[in-house]
C-alpha positions in Angstrom: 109.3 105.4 62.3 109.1 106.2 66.0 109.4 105.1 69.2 106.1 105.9 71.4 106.0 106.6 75.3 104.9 103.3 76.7 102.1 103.6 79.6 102.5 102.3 83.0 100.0 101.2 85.7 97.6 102.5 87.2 96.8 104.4 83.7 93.3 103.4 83.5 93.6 102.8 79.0 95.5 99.7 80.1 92.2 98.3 82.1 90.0 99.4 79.2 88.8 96.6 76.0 90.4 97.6 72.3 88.2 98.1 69.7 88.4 96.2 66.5 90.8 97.0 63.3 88.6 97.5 60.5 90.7 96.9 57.9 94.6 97.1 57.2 95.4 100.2 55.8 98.8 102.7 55.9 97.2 104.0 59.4 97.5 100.5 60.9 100.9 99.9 59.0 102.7 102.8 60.6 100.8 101.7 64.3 102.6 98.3 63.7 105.8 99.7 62.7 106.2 102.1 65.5 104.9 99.4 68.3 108.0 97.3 66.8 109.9 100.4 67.1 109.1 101.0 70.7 109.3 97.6 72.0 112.4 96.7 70.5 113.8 100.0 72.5 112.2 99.1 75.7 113.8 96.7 75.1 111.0 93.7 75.5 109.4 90.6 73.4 106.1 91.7 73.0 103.7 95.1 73.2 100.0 95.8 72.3 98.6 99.2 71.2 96.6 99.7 74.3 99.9 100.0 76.3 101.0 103.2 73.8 97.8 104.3 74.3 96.4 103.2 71.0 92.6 101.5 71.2 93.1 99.0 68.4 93.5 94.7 68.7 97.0 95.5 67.0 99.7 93.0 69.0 103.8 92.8 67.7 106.2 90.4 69.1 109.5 88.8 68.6 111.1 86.5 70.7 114.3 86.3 68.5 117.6 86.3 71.3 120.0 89.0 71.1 122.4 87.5 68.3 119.5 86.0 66.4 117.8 87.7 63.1 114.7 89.5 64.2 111.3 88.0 63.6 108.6 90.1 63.9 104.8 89.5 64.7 102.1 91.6 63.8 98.6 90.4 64.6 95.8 92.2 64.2 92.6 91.5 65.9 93.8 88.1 67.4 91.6 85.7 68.9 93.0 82.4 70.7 90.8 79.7 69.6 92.4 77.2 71.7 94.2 76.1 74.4 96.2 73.4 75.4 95.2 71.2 78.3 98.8 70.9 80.0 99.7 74.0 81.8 103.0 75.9 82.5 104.5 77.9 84.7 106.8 81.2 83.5 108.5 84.3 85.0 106.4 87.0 83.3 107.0 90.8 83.0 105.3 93.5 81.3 106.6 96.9 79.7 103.6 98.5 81.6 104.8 97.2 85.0 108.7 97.9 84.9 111.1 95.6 86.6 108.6 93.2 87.8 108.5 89.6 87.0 106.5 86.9 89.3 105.5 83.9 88.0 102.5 83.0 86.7 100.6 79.6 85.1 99.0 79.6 81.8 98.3 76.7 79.3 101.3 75.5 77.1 100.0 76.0 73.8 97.6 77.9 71.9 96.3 78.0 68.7 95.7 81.8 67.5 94.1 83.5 64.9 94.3 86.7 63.7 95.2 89.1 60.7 98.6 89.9 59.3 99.7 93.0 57.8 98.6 92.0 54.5 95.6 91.7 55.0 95.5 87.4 55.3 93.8 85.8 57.9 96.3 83.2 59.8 96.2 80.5 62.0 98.9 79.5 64.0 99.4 77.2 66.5 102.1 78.0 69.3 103.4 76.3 72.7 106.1 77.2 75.3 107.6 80.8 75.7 105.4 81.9 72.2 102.0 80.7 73.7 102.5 82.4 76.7 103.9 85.3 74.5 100.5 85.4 72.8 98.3 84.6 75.8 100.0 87.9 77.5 99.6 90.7 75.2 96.3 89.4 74.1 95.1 89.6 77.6 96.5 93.4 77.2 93.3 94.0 74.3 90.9 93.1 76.8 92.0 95.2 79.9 93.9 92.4 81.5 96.8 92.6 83.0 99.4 89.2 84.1 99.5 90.7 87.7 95.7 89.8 87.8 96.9 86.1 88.0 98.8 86.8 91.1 97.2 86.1 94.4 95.1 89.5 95.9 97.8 90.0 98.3 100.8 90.1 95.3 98.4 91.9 93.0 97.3 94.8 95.7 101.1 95.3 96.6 102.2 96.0 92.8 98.8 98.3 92.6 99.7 100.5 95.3 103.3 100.6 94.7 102.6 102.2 90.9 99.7 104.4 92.5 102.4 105.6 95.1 104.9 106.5 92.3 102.3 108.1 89.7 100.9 110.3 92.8 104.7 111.1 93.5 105.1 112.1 89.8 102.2 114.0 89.5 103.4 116.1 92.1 
């Protein structure tokens, strides 16, 4: 398929709520498809269609390791509907805020729900690296970013380095 360019803060489509898929058709197929495509060349574990620009609750991931098979995820319109009651706290990073990582708390385990590519509805329950897996990308449909976890001082330093380097770039 094909590997799309992958936005990067302070592009204002990743701040911005995805609308809903209305049903799964070859359109949405070839979204999922290429999302795997590009996120598998960033390379990274997880990518939502608002960060290639793409206003749909479309979310692929695969946390397989480097030697293991691949297993891809595609959920479409995913909603968490619940979370566990013990917390964690992980190094994240995000395709849309290159070579970044702080860390940031989020609950253990989550139970999502969501459609797959053939059309099923699915629940799934997840915990550890997965759950925060899911909990980050979804947070991607509704305009949220893992930096906004950080304290105000960690988050305005990451803003106004990207604003910096997109002024730079524009010239």
């Amino acid at each position: 398929m094909a590997v799309r360019p992958i936005l990067v803060i302070p592009d204002a489509r990743l701040r911005a709520v995805a609308d809903p898929v209305q049903g799964v058709d070859d359109e949405i197929k070839t979204l999922a498809q290429d999302m795997l495509d590009t996120m598998y060349d960033a390379p990274g574990i997880g990518l939502a269609a608002p960060q290639i620009g793409v206003m749909k609750r479309v979310v692929v991931m695969d946390l397989a390791g480097e030697d293991e098979k691949p297993e891809p995820m595609v959920l479409i319109n995913p909603e968490i509907t619940k979370f566990g009651d013990e917390m964690q706290v992980t190094e994240e990073g995000c395709l849309s805020i290159p070579e970044l990582f702080y860390e940031v708390e989020r609950p253990n385990a989550v139970t999502v729900k969501y459609t797959d590519l053939d059309g099923n509805e699915v629940e799934k329950a997840a915990e550890g690296k997965l759950a925060v897996c899911i909990q980050h990308e979804l947070d991607h449909l509704d305009g949220v970013l893992y930096i906004d976890y950080l304290s105000r001082l960690k988050r305005d330093r990451v803003l106004k380095k990207f604003e910096k380097a997109a002024k730079r770039a524009a010239g």
